[in-house]
N, C-alpha and C positions, 0 to 999 in steps of 0.2 A: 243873296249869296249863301251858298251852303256853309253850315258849321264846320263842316270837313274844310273849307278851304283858309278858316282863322286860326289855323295852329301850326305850329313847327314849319318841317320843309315846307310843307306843304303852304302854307302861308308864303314863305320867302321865294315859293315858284309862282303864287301869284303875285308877290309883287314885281318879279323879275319879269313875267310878262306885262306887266303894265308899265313897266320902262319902257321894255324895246317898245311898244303897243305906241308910248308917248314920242319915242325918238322917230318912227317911224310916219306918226302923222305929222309931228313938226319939222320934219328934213333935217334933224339934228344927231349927232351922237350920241351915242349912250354917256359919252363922259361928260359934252352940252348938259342932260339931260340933270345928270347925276348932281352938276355944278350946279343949276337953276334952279330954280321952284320947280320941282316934280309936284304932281299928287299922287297919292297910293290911296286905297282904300281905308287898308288898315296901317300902323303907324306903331313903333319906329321901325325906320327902314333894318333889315336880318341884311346883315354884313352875306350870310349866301347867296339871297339874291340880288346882290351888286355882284359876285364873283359869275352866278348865272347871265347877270346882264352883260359885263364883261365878258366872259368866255366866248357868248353868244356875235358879241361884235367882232370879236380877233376872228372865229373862223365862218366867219359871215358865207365867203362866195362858196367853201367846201357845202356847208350845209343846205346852204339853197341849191345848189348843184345835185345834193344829194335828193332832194326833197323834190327837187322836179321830176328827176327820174324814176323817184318811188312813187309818185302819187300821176300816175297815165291818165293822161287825158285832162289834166288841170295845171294850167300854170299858176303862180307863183301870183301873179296880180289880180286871179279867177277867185281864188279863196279868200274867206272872208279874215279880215286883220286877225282877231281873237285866235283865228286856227292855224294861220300861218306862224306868227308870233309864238303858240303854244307848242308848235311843232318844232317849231325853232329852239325851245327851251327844251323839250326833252331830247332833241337827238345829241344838242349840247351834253346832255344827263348820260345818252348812250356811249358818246363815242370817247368825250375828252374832259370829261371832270374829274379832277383829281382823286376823289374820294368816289369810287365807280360804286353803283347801286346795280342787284339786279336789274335784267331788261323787266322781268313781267312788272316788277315795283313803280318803274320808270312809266311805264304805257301805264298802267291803272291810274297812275295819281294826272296823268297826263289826260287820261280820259275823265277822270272827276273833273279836274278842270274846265275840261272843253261842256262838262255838263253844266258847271256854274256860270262859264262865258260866254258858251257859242250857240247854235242855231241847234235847233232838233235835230239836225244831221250829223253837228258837227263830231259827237261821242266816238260812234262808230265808225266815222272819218280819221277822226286823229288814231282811233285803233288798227284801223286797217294800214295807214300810211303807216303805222312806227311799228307794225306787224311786219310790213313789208322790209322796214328798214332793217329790221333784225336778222329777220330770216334771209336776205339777199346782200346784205350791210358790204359786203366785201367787193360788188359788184357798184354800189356809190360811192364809196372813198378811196380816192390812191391812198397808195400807203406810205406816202411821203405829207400825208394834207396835215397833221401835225404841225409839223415845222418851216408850212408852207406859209402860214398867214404869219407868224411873232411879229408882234408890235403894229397888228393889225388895228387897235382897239379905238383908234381916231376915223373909222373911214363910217361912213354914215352907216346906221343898220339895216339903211332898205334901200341900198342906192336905185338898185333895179325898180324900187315897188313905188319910188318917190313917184318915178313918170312912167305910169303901166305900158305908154307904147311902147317904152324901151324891154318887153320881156315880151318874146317871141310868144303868142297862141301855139297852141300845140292841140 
């Protein structure tokens, strides 16, 4: 793992992907997850990314909704966990974190990321999809998706990704 990815947010975004990452293989919740023996890499758990993990499962279906739309020609059960999951964490970062970061800050740490966990593709993938999501953002979220999901944070984080038949090929 790169040094870049053992410190500050940047840390508490990888452990917030290795939540959903865990909740997602076990068919468990992120709050299951939280409650249980997790593992993380690196230790103690950064109280932001529980708020990341959290955020990430209230607006579960707006993000994947958004995330199919931006990334054409791949569904949601075609990408590999590490880059769904990271995708999942930064559009969290883009659209509805409290404490809102620049978009380029957002995709960079989101692209170092995908360099310490995903596939040689994955860099330039997770750039392009949250490239997309920036520059078109208004055309994947209603503008009601906010206050669509409250008290979403018990519903699985991959209900779609538990059983890939259930997500349409595209």
């Amino acid at each position: 793992m790169s040094r870049k990815v053992e410190r500050g947010r940047t840390l508490a975004r990888s452990q917030a992907l290795q939540l959903l990452f865990q909740a997602e293989i076990t068919r468990r919740t992120v709050e299951e997850v939280l409650a249980g023996d997790y593992l993380i890499s690196k230790g103690p758990l950064d109280p932001y990314a529980v708020e990341i993990a959290r955020g990430c499962a209230d607006h579960l279906s707006t993000i994947d909704s958004a995330l199919q739309r931006a990334s054409e020609n791949w569904s949601l059960s075609r990408m590999p966990g590490a880059d769904r999951n990271l995708l999942r964490v930064a559009v969290y970062e883009l659209r509805y974190a409290p404490d809102r970061l620049d978009d380029a800050v957002v995709i960079n740490e989101a692209v170092e990321l995908a360099k310490a966990y995903g596939t040689d593709e994955s860099a330039s993938f997770v750039n392009g999809v949250l490239g997309r999501v920036v520059r078109e953002g208004d055309r994947f979220f209603p503008s009601d998706s906010s206050s669509e999901e409250a008290g979403a944070s018990s519903i699985e984080v991959a209900p779609s990704i538990a059983d890939p038949s259930s997500v349409e090929e595209r």
